[in-house]
N, C-alpha and C positions, 0 to 999 in steps of 0.2 A: 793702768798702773796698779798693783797690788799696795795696799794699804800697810802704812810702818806696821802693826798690830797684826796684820791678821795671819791665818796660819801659812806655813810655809807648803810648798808641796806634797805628795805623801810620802814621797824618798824620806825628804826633809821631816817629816812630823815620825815618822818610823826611826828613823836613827836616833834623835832626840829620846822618843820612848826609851828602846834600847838603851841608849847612855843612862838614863835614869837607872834600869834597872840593875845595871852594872855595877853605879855609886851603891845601891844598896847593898850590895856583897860585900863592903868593906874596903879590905885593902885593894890600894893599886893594882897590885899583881893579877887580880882577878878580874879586874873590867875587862881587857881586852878579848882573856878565852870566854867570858861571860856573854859575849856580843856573838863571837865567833860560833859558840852552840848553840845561842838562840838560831843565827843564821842558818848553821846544819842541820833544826828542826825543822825549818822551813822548805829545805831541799827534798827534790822531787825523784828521793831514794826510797828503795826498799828496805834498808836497816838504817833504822835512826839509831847505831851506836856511836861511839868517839871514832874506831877507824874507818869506818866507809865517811864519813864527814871529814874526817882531816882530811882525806884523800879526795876530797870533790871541794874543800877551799880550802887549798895549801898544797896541789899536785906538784910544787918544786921543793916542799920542804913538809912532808910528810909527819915526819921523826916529829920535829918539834913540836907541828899545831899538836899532834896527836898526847905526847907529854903534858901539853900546858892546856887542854882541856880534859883529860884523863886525870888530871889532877886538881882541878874544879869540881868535878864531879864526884871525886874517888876519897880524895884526900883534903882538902879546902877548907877550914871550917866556917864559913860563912852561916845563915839561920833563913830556913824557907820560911818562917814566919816573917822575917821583913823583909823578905822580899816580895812575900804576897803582899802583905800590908803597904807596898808600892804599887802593885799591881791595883789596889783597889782605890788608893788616893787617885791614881791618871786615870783609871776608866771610868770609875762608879759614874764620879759625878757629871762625865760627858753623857754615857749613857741617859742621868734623872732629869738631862736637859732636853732630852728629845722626848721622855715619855716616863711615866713615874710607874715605881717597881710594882708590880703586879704578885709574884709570885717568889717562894724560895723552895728550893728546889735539892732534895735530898736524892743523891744517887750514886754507883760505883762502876771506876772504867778498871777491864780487864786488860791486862797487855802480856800475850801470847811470847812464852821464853822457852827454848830450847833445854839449856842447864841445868843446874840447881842452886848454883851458887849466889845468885841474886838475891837480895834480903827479900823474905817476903815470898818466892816463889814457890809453888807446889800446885797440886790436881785440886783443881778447884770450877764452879764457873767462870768461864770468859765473856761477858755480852760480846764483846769483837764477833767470839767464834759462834757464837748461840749455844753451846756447850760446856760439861768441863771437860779441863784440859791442862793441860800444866804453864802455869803462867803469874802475875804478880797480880793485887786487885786492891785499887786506892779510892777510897769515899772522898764525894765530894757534897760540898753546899753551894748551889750556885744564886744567886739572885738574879732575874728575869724581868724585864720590862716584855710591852709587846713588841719590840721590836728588836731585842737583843739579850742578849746571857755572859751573864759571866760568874766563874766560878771562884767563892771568895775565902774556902778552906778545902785545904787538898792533903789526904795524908793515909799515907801508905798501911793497908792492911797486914798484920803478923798473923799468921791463924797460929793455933794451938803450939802445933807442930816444931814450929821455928821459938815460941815463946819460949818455952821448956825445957829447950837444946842448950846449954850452955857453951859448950865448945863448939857447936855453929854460928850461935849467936857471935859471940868473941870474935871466931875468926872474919865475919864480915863487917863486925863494930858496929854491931849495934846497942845502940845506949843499955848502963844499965838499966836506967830507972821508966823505961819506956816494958810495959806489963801487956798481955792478952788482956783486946776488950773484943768487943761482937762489934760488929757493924752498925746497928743502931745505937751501940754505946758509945760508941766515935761520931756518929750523926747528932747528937743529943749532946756532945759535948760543943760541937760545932758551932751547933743553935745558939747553946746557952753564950758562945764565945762574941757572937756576933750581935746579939740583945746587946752582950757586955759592952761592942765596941761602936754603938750606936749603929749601925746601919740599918735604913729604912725596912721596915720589914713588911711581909703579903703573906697570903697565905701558903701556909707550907707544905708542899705535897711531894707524894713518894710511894712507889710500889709495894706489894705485897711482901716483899721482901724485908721492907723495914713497919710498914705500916701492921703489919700481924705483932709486934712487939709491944706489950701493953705498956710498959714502961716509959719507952720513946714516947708514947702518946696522950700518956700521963704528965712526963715531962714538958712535952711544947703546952700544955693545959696551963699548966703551973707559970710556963711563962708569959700567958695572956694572951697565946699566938693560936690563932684557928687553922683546923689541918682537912685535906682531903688527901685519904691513902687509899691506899689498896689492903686488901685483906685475903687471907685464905677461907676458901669457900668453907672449912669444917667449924670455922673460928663460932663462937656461941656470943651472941647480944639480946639487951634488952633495953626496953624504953628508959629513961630518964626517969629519976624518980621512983 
């Protein structure tokens, strides 16, 4: 017999998560499609957009899923700030119970788009692809035990291009007050966010891509936090002192 306490199945402990993360979107209206495209991320498609997903959970009512997650994602004003800030209350601390945080972990995922229209998209690199290519590319900060990862700021790269556009900008809404930074300047901000919000910290490492940036590595100095990066072979160093 299973103990009143202990956890319930994984169906059971997955649905629960999901509820949670749903409550954090705010209003009511939003749990249900909030569940529903978690769900259609999870499906074993080749376009994770709104309509190949409504069309794989909701094949007798299409129209509707399709509305009321298109408009979670489109239109909704919900804040991915708390909703990660949920993400990281349910996971971190199962995670620090099996193994304590070893590492943090600065990097960016590429995701491969057709159009142009997506905030954020243009010819840029892709890791996905191993090239550039035309597509969207969001830094992340993840924190790392040895025996699991999780990423606990996530936030969409603007290159130049899209910053500068006014009437691109506009027409996909994106915020005014949201400016062109680089990559390790949104990395660096990350850091310093997560010092702020106490989370266990490790050493923090990151490729060439970020770790050539003297800045970023001035920064994490300043915050007390020891780093192993990558660097570019021409880059010039000297001893200490």
């Amino acid at each position: 017999m299973r103990a009143k306490n202990a956890p319930g199945t994984q169906e059971d402990r997955f649905a629960a998560y999901i509820q949670s993360l749903a409550q954090a979107a705010g209003h009511l209206d939003r749990h249900e499609p909030l569940k529903a495209y978690c769900k259609g991320l999870l499906l074993p498609i080749e376009r994770k957009s709104v309509e190949p997903m409504a069309a794989r959970l909701a094949p007798d009512n299409v129209r509707q899923m399709h509305q009321s997650m298109h408009h979670l994602v489109a239109d909704a004003p919900w804040e991915d700030e708390i909703l990660l800030k949920r993400v990281r209350e349910e996971v971190l601390p199962a995670m620090i119970q099996e193994a304590s945080v070893e590492a943090w972990v600065i990097d960016d995922t590429g995701f491969p788009k057709k159009g142009t229209h997506s905030v954020g998209v243009a010819h840029q690199y892709c890791g996905q692809l191993g090239k550039s290519d035309n597509c969207q590319v969001a830094v992340s900060l993840s924190v790392t035990t040895r025996h699991s990862s999780l990423p606990i700021a996530w936030q969409l790269y603007l290159p130049q291009e899209w910053a500068q556009d006014r009437k691109r900008r506009a027409k996909a809404g994106v915020p005014k007050d949201i400016e062109f930074q680089t990559k390790p300047e949104m990395a660096l901000k990350q850091i310093q966010a997560a010092v702020r919000q106490g989370i266990p910290t490790g050493l923090v490492l990151a490729d060439a891509a970020y770790g050539s940036d003297g800045r970023l590595r001035k920064g994490i100095t300043e915050l007390g936090l020891d780093y192993v990066v990558g660097v570019q072979s021409s880059m010039s160093v000297w001893k200490p002192r």
